[in-house]
C-alpha positions in Angstrom: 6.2 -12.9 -22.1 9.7 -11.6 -22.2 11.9 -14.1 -20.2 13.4 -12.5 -17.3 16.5 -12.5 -14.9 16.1 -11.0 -11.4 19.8 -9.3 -10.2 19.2 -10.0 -6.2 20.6 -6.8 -5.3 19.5 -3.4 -4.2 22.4 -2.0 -5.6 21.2 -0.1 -8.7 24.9 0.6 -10.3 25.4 -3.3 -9.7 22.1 -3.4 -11.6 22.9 -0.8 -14.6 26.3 -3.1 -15.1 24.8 -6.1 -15.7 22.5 -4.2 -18.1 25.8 -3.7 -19.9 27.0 -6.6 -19.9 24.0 -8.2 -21.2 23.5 -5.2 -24.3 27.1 -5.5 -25.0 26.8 -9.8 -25.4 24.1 -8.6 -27.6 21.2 -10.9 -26.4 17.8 -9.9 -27.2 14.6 -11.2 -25.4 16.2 -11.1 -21.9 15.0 -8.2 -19.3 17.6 -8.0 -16.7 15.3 -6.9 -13.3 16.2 -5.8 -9.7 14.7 -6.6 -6.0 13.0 -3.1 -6.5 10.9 -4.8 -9.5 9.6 -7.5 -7.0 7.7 -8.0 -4.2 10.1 -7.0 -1.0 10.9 -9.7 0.8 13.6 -10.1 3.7 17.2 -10.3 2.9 18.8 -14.0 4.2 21.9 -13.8 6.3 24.8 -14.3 4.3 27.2 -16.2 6.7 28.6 -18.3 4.5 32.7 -19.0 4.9 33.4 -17.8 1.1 32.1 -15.4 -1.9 31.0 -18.6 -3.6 28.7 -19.6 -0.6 26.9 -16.1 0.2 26.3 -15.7 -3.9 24.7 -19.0 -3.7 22.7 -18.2 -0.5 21.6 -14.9 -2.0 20.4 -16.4 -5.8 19.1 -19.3 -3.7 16.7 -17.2 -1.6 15.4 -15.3 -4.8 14.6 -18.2 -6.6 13.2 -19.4 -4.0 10.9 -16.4 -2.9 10.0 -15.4 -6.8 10.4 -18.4 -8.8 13.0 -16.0 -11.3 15.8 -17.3 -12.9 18.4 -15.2 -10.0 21.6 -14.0 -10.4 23.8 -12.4 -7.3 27.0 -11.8 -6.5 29.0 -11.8 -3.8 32.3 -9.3 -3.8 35.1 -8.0 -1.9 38.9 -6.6 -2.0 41.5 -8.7 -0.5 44.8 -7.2 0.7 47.8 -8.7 0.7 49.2 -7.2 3.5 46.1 -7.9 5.4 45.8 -11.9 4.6 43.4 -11.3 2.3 41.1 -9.0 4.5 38.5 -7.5 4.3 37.2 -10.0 1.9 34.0 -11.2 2.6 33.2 -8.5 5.2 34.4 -5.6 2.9 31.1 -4.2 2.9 30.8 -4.5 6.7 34.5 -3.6 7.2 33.6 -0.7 9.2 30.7 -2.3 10.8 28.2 -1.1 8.8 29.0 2.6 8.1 29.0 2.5 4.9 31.4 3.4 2.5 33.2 6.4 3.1 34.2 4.5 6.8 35.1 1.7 4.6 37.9 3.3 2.9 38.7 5.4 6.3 39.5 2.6 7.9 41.3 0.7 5.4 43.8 3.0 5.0 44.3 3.5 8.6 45.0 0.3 8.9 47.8 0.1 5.7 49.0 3.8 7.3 52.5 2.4 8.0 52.9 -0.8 4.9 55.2 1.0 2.6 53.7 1.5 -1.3 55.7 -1.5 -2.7 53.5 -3.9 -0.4 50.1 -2.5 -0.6 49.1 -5.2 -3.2 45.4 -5.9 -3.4 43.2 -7.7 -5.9 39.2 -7.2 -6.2 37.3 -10.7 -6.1 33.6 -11.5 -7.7 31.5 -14.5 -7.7 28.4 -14.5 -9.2 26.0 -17.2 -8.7 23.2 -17.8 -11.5 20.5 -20.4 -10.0 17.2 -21.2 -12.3 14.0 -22.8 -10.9 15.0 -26.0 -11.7 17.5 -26.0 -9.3 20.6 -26.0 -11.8 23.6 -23.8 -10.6 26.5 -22.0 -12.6 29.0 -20.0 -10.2 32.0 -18.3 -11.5 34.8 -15.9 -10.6 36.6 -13.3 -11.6 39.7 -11.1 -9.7 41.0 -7.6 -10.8 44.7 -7.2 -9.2 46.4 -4.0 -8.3 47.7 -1.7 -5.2 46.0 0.6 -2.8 47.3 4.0 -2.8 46.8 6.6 -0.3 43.9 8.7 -0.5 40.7 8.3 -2.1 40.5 9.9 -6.2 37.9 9.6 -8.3 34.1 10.4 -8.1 32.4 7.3 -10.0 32.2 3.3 -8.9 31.8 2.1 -5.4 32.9 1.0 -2.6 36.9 0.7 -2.4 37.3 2.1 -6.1 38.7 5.6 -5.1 41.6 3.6 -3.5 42.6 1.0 -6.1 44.6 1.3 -9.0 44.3 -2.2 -11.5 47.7 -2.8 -12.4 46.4 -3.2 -16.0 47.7 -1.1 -18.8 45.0 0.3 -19.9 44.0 2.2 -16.7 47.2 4.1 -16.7 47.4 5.1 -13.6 44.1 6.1 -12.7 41.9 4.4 -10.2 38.5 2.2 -10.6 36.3 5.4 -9.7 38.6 7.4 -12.3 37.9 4.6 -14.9 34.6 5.4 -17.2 31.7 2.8 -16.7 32.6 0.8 -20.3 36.5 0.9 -19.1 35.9 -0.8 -15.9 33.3 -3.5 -17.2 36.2 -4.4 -19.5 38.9 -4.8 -16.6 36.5 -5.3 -13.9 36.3 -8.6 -11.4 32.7 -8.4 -12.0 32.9 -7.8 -15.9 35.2 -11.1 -16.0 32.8 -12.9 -13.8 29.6 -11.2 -15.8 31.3 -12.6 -19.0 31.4 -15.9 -18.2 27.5 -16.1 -17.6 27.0 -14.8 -21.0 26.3 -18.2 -22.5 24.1 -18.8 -19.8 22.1 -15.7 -20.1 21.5 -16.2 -23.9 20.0 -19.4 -23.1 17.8 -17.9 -21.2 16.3 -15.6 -23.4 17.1 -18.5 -26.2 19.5 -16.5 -28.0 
C-alpha cells in the first residue's frame, strides 16, 4: 500500500500546495491526503499560546484519531505596527467572518499608520507528527508591507493586502503572485521545504 500523509486541514488550496511541494521534491511513493479523505471527526480547540503549539495540537489530534503520519500548520500575519497582531487569531481576526471581514478590518485598523510603517511579515509552522510519536516542527516567515486596498484574485486570506518585499514579486501582491511563484517565496513553501527530508522518508525515497 502506498504510504500516506494526512494534511489536517479542510483547506483544499492548503492541500493542492503541499501537493506541490511534494511533486516538486520529486518523491515518489507518497500520497499526500486531506480530512475530506478520512472519516470526519471533530476539530480540537486550538488554544495554544503560539503557531508552534496549535500545529502540534492539530497533527496531534489526527494522529491520534487516524493513526496517519499528520502534518498541519498553523499560520498567521503579524504587523508591525500592531505588536505582531493578528497573529494567531488571523483567521478569527474578525471573529469569524471570514475573509473578506478579515482584510476589512485590518485595514481599518492601519487607516491612519503612514505607508513607511505598515511592515508585516507572514509566519508558518508546520508540525509533522508520525504514530510513533516522533515530532518535527519548523518555520518559515515571508516579510513585506500592507498596502491599502485589496489586489489580486488568487491565494487566501490576507494575500490581496501584502506585498513580499522580495525581488522577484515586483511589486505585486501574494494573490497577484502565480501558485509556483508564491510556493517559492512563500512562509509556508519555506516551512514545506524543510519537511522535505522528512516526507521522503516516509515514502522511503
Amino acid at each position: 500500500m502506498t504510504p500516506r500523509v494526512l494534511l489536517a486541514s479542510g483547506n483544499a488550496k492548503k492541500l493542492a500546495e503541499l501537493r506541490r511541494v511534494v511533486d516538486g521534491a520529486e518523491i515518489g511513493g507518497l500520497d499526500v491526503i486531506g480530512l475530506g479523505d478520512v472519516e470526519a471527526y471533530p476539530e480540537p480547540v486550538e488554544d495554544g499560546a503560539t503557531f508552534e503549539d496549535n500545529a502540534l495540537i492539530k497533527a496531534r489530534e489526527a494522529v491520534a484519531r487516524t493513526g496517519l503520519p499528520s502534518l498541519a500548520d498553523d499560520s498567521g500575519l503579524a504587523v508591525d505596527a500592531l505588536n505582531g497582531m493578528p497573529g494567531i487569531l488571523s483567521a478569527r481576526w474578525s471573529g469569524g467572518q471570514g475573509d473578506a471581514a478579515n482584510n476589512e478590518l485590518l485595514l481599518a485598523q492601519l487607516a491612519d499608520v503612514p505607508a513607511e510603517r505598515r511592515g508585516a511579515g507572514f509566519v508558518s509552522v508546520c508540525a509533522l507528527v508520525l504514530p510513533d510519536g516522533s515530532e518535527t516542527v519548523v518555520r518559515g516567515e515571508w516579510r513585506g508591507r500592507i498596502v491599502a486596498a485589496p489586489t489580486g484574485a488568487g491565494g487566501f486570506g490576507y494575500d490581496p493586502l501584502f506585498v513580499p518585499d522580495d525581488e522577484a514579486a515586483a511589486g505585486r501582491t501574494s494573490a497577484e503572485l502565480s501558485p509556483g511563484e508564491k510556493d517559492a517565496l512563500s512562509h509556508r513553501g519555506k516551512a514545506l521545504a524543510q519537511l522535505v527530508p522528512a516526507l521522503a522518508g516516509l515514502a522511503g525515497s
